[in-house]
N, C-alpha and C positions, 0 to 999 in steps of 0.2 A: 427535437426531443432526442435523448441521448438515454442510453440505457445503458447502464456497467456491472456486469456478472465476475463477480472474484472466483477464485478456485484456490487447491492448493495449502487450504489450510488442514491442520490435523496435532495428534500428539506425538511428541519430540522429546527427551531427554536433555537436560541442560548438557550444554555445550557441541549440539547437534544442530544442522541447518535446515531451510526451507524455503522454498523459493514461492512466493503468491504472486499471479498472474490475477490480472485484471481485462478482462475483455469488452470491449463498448461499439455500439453499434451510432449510426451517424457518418455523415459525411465528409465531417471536420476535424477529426480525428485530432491532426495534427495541430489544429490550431492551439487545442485548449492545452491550459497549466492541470497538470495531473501529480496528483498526491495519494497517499496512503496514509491513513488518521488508524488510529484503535481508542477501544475503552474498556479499560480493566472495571470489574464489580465493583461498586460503590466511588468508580472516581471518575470525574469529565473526558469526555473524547478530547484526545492531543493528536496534535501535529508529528508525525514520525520522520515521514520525508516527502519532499515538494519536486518535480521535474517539471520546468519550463518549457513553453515549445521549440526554444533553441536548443535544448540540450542541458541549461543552467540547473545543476539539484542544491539542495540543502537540507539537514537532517538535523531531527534533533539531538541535545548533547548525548542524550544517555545511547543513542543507535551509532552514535557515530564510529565510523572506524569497522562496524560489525556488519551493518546493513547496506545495501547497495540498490538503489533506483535506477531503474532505465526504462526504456521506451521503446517500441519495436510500430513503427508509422504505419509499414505497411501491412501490420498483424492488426493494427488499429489495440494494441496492447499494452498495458504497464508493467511492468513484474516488481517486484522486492524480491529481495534477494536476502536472506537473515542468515548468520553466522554464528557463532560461539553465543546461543540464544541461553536466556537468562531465566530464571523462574519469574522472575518479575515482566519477563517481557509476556505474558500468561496477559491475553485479552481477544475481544472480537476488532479485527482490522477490518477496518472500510474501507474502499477504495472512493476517488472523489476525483471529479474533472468541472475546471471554472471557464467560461469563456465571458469576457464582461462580465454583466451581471447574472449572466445563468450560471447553477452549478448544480450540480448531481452527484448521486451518492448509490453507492453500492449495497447490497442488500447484508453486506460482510460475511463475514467467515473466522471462526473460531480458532485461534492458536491457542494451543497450551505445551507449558515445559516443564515437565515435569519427570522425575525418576520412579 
């Protein structure tokens, strides 16, 4: 069983950043594929950015270039990293770790952007 506590979220001013940290308890830290999902009111959780356990990330278009994933193994940690943040990027992010078929979900954390 794997449990993952975000932190880190809050409100921001467009074009200010923020960094969310994800912390997970377990032994396997390292093995799983860890991702950060959000979902704005009224629309489906999405995919934001994905990090493999080699190191391999991909993000979606609209984060790209702004956002940054990384991995810290021996904090057993994920962070986002967000940049020149948008009014639109304004949702609850989850954090989220697959290993096979198990996967787990963060209880998330509120960002908002706003002036």
């Amino acid at each position: 069983q794997v449990q993952l506590v975000e932190s880190g979220g809050g409100l921001v001013q467009p074009g200010g950043s923020l960094r969310l940290s994800c912390a997970a308890s377990g032994s396997i830290f390292s093995a799983y594929v860890m991702g950060w999902y959000r979902q704005a009111p009224g629309k489906s959780r999405e995919l934001v950015a994905r990090i493999s356990n080699g190191g391999s990330t991909n993000y979606a278009d609209s984060v790209k270039g702004r956002f940054t994933i990384s991995r810290d193994n021996t904090k057993k940690t994920v962070y986002l990293q967000m940049n020149s943040l948008k009014p639109e990027d304004t949702a609850v992010y989850y954090c989220h770790g697959q290993l096979l078929n198990a996967d787990y979900w963060g209880q998330g954390t509120q960002v908002t952007v706003s002036s």
